[in-house]
MDTraj code that builds the backbone (N, CA, C; nanometers):
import mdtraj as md
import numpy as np

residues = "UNK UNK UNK UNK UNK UNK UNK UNK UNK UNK UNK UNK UNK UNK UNK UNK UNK UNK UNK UNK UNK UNK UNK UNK UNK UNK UNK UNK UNK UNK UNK UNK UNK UNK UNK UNK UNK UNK UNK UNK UNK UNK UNK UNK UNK UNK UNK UNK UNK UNK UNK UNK UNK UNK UNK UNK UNK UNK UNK UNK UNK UNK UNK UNK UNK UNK UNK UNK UNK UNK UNK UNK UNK UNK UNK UNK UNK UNK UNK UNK UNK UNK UNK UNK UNK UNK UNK UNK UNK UNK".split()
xyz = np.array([
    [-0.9968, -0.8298, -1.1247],
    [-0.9374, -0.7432, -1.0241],
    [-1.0476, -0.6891, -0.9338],
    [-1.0359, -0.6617, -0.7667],
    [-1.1105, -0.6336, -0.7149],
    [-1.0080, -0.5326, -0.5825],
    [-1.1225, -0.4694, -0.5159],
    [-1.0221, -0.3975, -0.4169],
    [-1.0948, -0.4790, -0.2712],
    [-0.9483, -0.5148, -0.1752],
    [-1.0044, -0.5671, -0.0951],
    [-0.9292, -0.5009, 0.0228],
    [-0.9390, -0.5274, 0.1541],
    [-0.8735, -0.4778, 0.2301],
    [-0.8043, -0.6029, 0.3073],
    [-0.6663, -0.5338, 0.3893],
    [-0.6086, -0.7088, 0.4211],
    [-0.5538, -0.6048, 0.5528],
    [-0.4268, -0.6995, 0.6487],
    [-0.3404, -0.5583, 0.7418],
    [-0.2600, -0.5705, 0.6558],
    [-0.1699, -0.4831, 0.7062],
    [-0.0417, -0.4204, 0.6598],
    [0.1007, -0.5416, 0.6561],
    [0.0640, -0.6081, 0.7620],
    [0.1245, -0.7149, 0.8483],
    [0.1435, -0.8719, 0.7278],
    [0.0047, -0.8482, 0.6278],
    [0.0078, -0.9364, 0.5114],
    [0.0764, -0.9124, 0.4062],
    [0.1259, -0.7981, 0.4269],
    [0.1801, -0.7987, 0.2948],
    [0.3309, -0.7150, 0.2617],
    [0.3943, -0.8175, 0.2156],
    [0.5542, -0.8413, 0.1759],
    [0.5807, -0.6656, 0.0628],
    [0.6693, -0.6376, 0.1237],
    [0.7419, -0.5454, 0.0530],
    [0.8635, -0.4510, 0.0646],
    [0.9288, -0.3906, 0.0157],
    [1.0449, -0.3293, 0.0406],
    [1.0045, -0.2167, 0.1240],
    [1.0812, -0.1880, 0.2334],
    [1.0749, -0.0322, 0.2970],
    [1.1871, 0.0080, 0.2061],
    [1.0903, 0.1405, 0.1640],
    [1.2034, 0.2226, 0.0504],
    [1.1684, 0.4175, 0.1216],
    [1.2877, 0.4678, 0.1162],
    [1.2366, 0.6300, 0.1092],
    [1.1351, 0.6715, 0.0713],
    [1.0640, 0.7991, 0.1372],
    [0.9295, 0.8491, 0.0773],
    [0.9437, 0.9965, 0.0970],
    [0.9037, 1.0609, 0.0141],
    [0.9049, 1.2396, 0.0630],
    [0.8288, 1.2393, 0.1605],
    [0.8420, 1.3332, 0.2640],
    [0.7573, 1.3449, 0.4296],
    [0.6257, 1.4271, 0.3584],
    [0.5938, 1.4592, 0.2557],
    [0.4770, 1.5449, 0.2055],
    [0.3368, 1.3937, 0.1939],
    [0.4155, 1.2301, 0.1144],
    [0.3429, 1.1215, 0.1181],
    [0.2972, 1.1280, 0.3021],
    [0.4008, 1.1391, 0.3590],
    [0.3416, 1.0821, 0.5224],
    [0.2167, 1.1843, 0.5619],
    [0.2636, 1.2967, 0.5105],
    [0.1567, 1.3710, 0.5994],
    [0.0262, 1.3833, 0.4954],
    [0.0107, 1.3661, 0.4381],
    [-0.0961, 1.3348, 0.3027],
    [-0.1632, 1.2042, 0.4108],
    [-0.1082, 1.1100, 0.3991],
    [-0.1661, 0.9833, 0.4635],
    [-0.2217, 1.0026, 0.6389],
    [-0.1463, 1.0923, 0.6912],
    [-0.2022, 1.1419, 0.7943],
    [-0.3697, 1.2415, 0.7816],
    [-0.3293, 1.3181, 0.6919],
    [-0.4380, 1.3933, 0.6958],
    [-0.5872, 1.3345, 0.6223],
    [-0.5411, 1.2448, 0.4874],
    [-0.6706, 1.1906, 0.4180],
    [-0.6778, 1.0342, 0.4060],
    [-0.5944, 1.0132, 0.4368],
    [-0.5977, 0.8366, 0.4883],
    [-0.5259, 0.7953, 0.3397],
    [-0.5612, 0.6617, 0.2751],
    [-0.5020, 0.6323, 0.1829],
    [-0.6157, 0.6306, 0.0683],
    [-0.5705, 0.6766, -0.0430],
    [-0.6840, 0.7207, -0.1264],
    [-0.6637, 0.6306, -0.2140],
    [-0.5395, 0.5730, -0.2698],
    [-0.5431, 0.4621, -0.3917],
    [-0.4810, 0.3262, -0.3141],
    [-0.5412, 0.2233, -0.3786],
    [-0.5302, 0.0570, -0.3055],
    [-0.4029, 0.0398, -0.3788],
    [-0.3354, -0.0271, -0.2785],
    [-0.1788, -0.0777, -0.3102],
    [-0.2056, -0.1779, -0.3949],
    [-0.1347, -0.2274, -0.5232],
    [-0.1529, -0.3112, -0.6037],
    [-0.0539, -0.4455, -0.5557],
    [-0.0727, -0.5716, -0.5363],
    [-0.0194, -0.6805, -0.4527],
    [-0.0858, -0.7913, -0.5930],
    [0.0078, -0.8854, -0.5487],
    [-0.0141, -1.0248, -0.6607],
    [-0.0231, -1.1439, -0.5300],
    [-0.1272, -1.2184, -0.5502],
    [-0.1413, -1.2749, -0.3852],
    [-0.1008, -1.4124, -0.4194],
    [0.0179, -1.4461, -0.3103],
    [0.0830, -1.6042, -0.2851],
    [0.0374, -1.6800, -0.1887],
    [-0.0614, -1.7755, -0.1987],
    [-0.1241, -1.8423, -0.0847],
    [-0.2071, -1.7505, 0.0088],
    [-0.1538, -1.7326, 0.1585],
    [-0.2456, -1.6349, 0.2940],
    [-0.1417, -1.4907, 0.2294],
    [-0.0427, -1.4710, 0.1957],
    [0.0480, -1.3286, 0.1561],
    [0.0049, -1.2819, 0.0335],
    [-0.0118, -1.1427, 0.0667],
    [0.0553, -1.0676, -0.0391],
    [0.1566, -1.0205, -0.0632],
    [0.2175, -0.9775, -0.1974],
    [0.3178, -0.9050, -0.2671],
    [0.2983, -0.7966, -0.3010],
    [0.3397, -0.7156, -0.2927],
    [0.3511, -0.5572, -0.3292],
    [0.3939, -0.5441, -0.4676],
    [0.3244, -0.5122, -0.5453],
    [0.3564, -0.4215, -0.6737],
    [0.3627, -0.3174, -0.7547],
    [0.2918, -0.2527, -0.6465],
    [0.3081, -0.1440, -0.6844],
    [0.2332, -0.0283, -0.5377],
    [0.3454, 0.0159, -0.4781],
    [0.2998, 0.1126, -0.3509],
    [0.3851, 0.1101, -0.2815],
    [0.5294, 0.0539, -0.2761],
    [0.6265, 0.0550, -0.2090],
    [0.6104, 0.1692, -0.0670],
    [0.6125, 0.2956, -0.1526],
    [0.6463, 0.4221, -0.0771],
    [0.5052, 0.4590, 0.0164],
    [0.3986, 0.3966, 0.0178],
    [0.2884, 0.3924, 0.0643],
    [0.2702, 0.2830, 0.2117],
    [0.3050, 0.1975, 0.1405],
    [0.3769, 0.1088, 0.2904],
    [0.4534, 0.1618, 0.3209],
    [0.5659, 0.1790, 0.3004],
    [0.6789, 0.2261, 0.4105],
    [0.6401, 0.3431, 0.5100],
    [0.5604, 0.4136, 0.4457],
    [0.5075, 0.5543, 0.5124],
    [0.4101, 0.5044, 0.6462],
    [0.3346, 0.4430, 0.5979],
    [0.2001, 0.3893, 0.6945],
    [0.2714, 0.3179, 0.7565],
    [0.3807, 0.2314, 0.7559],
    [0.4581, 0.1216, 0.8465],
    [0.5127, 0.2556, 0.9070],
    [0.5741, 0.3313, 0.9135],
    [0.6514, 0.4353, 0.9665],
    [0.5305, 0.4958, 1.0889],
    [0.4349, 0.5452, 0.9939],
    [0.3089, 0.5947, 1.0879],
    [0.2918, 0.4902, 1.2328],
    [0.2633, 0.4175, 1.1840],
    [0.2116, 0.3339, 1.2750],
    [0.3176, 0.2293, 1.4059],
    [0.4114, 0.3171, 1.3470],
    [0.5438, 0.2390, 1.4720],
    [0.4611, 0.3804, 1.5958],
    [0.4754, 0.4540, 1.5917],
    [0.4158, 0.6296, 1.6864],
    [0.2728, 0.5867, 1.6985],
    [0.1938, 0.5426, 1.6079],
    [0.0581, 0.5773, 1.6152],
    [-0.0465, 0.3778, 1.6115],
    [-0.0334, 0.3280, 1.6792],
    [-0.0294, 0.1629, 1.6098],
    [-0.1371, 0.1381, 1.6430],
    [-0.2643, 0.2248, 1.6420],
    [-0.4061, 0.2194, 1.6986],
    [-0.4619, 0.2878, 1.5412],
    [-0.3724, 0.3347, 1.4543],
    [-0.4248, 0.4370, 1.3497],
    [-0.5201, 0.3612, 1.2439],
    [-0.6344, 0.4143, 1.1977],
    [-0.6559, 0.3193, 1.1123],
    [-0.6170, 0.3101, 0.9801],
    [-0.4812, 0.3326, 0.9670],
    [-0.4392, 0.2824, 0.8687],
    [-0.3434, 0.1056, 0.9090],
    [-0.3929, 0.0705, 0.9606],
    [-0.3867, -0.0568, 1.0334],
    [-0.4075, -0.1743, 0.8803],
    [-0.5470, -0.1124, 0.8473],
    [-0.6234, -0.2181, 0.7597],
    [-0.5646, -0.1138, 0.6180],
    [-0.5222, -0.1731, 0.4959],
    [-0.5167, -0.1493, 0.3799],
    [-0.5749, -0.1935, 0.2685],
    [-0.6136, -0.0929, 0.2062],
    [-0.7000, -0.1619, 0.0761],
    [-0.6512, -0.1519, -0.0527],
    [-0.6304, -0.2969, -0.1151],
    [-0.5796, -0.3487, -0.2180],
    [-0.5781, -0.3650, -0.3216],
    [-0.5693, -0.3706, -0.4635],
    [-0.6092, -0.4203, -0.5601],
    [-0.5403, -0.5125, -0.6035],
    [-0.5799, -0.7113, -0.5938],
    [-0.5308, -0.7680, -0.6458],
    [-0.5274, -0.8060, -0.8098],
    [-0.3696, -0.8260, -0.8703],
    [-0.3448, -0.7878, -0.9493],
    [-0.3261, -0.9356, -1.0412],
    [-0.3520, -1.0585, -0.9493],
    [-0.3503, -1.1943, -1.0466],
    [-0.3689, -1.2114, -1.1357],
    [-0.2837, -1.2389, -1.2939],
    [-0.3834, -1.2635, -1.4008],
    [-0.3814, -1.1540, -1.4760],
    [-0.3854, -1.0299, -1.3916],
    [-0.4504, -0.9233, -1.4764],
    [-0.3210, -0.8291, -1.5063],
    [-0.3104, -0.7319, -1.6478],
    [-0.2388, -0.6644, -1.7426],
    [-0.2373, -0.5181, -1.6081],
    [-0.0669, -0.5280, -1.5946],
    [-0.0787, -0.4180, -1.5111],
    [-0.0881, -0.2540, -1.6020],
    [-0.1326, -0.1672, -1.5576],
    [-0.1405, -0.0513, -1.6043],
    [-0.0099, 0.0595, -1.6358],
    [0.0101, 0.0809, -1.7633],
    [0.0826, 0.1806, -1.8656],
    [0.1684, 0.2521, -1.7340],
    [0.2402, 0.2659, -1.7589],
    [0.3511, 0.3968, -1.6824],
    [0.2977, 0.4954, -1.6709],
    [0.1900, 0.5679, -1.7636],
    [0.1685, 0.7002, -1.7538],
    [-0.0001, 0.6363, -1.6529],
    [-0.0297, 0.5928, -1.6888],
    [-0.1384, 0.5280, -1.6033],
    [-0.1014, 0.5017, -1.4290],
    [0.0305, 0.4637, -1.3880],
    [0.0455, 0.4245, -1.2798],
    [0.0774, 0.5365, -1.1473],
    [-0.0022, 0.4868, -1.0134],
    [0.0121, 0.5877, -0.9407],
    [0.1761, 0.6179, -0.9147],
    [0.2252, 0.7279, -0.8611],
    [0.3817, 0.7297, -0.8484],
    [0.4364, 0.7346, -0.6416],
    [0.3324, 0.6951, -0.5783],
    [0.3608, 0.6856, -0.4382],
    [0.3797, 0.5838, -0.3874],
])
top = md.Topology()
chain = top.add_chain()
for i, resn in enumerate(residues, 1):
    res = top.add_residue(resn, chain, resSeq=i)
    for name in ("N", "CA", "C"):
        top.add_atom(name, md.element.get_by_symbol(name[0]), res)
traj = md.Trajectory(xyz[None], top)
């Protein structure tokens, strides 16, 4: 596993609801934990950050210069995803 950065634009996932407290968090300190993605060929998959994309996709319809443009990842190929109590919840 490594953290990499990709756009937003790469990678496949559900727009799901987010509390407006995630948006403005991401406004004010950028994104602090890498979205976890399982990578298919040039795409990624989302596995865990749903509500993290949707927010930054939201951001960036108003703001599309922001740098949350570029996202950073942790691909998850191969590797034992982390415990429930272990996992981020955004």
């Amino acid at each position: 596993m490594k953290i990499e950065t990709c756009f937003i634009t790469d990678i496949q996932f559900k727009h799901v609801a987010y509390p407006s407290s995630l948006k403005e968090s991401l406004l004010r300190m950028g994104q602090g934990f890498a979205v976890h993605v399982k990578q298919s060929e040039r795409q990624f998959i989302c596995v865990d950050g749903h509500k993290r994309l949707s927010a930054i996709t939201d951001i960036l319809k108003t703001q599309p210069d922001h740098p949350l443009q570029s996202i950073k990842i942790l691909i998850m190929n191969g590797a034992r995803t982390a415990s429930g109590t272990a996992k981020n919840h955004h």
